[in-house]
PAPA-422511 format. One record per residue (C-alpha): residue number from 1; residue in one letter; x, y, z. Coordinates in nm, 3 decimals, m for minus. Example, Ala and Ser with C-alpha at 12.3 -4.5 7.8 and 13.67 -1.06 7.14 Angstrom:
2
resi = 1, resn = A, xx = 1.230, yy = m0.450, zz = 0.780
resi = 2, resn = S, xx = 1.367, yy = m0.106, zz = 0.714
END
This chain:
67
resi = 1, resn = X, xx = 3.024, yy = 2.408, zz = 1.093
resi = 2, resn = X, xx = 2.739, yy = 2.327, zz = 0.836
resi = 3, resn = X, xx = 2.676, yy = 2.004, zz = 1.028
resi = 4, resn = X, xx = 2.574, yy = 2.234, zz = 1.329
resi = 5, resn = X, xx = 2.399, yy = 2.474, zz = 1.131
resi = 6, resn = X, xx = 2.205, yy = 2.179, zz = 0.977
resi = 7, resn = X, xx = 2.136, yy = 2.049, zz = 1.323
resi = 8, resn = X, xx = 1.968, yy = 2.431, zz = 1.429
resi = 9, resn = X, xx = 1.757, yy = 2.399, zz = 1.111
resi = 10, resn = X, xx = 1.622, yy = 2.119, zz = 1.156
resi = 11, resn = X, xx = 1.593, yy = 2.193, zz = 1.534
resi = 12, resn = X, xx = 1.394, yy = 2.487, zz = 1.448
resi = 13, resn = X, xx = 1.192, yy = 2.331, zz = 1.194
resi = 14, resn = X, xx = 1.037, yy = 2.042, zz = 1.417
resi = 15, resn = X, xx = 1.019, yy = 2.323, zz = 1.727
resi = 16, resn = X, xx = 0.805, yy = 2.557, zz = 1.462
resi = 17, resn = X, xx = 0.460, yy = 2.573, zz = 1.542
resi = 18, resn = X, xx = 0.316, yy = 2.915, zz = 1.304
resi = 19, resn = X, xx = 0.087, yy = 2.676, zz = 1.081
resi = 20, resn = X, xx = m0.039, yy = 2.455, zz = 1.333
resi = 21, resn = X, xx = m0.354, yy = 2.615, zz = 1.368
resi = 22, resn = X, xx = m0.447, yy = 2.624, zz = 1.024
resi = 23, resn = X, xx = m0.376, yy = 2.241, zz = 0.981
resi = 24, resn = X, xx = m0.634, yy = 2.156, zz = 1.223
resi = 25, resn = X, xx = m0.888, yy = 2.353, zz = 1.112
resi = 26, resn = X, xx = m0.817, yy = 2.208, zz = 0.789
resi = 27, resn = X, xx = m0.911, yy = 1.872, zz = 0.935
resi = 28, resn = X, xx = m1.185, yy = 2.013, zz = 1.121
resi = 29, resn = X, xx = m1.327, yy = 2.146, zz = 0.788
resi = 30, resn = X, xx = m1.232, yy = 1.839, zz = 0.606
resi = 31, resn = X, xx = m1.425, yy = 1.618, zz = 0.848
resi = 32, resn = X, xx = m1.709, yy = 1.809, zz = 0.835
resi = 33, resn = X, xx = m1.761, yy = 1.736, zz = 0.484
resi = 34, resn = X, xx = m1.716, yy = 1.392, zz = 0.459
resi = 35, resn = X, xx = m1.990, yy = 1.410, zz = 0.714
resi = 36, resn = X, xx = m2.196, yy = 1.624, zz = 0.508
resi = 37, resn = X, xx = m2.184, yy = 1.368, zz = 0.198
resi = 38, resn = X, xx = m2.244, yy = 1.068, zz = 0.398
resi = 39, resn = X, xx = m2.555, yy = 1.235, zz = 0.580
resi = 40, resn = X, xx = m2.680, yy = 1.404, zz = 0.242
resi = 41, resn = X, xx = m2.832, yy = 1.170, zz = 0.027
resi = 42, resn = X, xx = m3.122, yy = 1.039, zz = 0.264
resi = 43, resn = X, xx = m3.125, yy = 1.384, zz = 0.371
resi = 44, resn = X, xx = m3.232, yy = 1.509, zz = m0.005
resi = 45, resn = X, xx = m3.442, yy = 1.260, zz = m0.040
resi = 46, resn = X, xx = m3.682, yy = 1.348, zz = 0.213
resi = 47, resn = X, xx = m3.645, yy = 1.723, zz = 0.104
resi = 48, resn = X, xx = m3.723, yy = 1.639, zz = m0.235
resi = 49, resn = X, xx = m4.072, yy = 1.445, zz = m0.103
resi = 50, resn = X, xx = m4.120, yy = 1.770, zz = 0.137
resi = 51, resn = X, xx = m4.041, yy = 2.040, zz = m0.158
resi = 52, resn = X, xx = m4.304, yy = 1.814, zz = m0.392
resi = 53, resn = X, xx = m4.567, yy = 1.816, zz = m0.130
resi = 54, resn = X, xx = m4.518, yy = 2.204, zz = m0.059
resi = 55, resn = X, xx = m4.549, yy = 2.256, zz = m0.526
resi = 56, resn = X, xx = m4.873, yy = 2.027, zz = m0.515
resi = 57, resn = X, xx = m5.050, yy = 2.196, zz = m0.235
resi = 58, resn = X, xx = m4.913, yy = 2.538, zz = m0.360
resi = 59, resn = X, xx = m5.079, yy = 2.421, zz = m0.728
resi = 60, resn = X, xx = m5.410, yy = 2.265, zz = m0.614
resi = 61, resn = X, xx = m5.459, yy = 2.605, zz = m0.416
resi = 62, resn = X, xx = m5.332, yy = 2.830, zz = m0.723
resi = 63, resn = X, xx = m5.657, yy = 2.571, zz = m0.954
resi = 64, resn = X, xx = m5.903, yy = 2.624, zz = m0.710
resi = 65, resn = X, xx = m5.862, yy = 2.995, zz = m0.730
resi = 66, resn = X, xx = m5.923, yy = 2.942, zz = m1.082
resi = 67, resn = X, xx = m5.590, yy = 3.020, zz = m1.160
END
């Protein structure tokens, strides 16, 4: 009898489905990232060159006011 009711468990187990969803958006989510950190560091790079363009023009205009 506790063979069979093993069987059902385990039956039921590999038939269960509930969490499913949440695993693959895990693995959505988890891809996404590792995207994000392979795309990120040339990425900042050129933000950092665009940010220290933006603070010199945004200081040469703040001196010229007299400022």
């Amino acid at each position: 009898m506790a063979r069979i009711y093993n069987h059902i468990i385990t039956a039921r187990i590999w038939t269960d489905d509930c969490g499913q969803d949440m695993i693959e958006y895990a693995l959505i989510a988890g891809a996404l990232a590792l995207a994000a950190v392979a795309v990120a560091p040339p990425f900042l790079a050129t933000l950092s060159q665009v940010m220290s363009a933006i603070a010199d023009k945004i200081t040469s205009a703040a001196t010229s006011l007299g400022g």
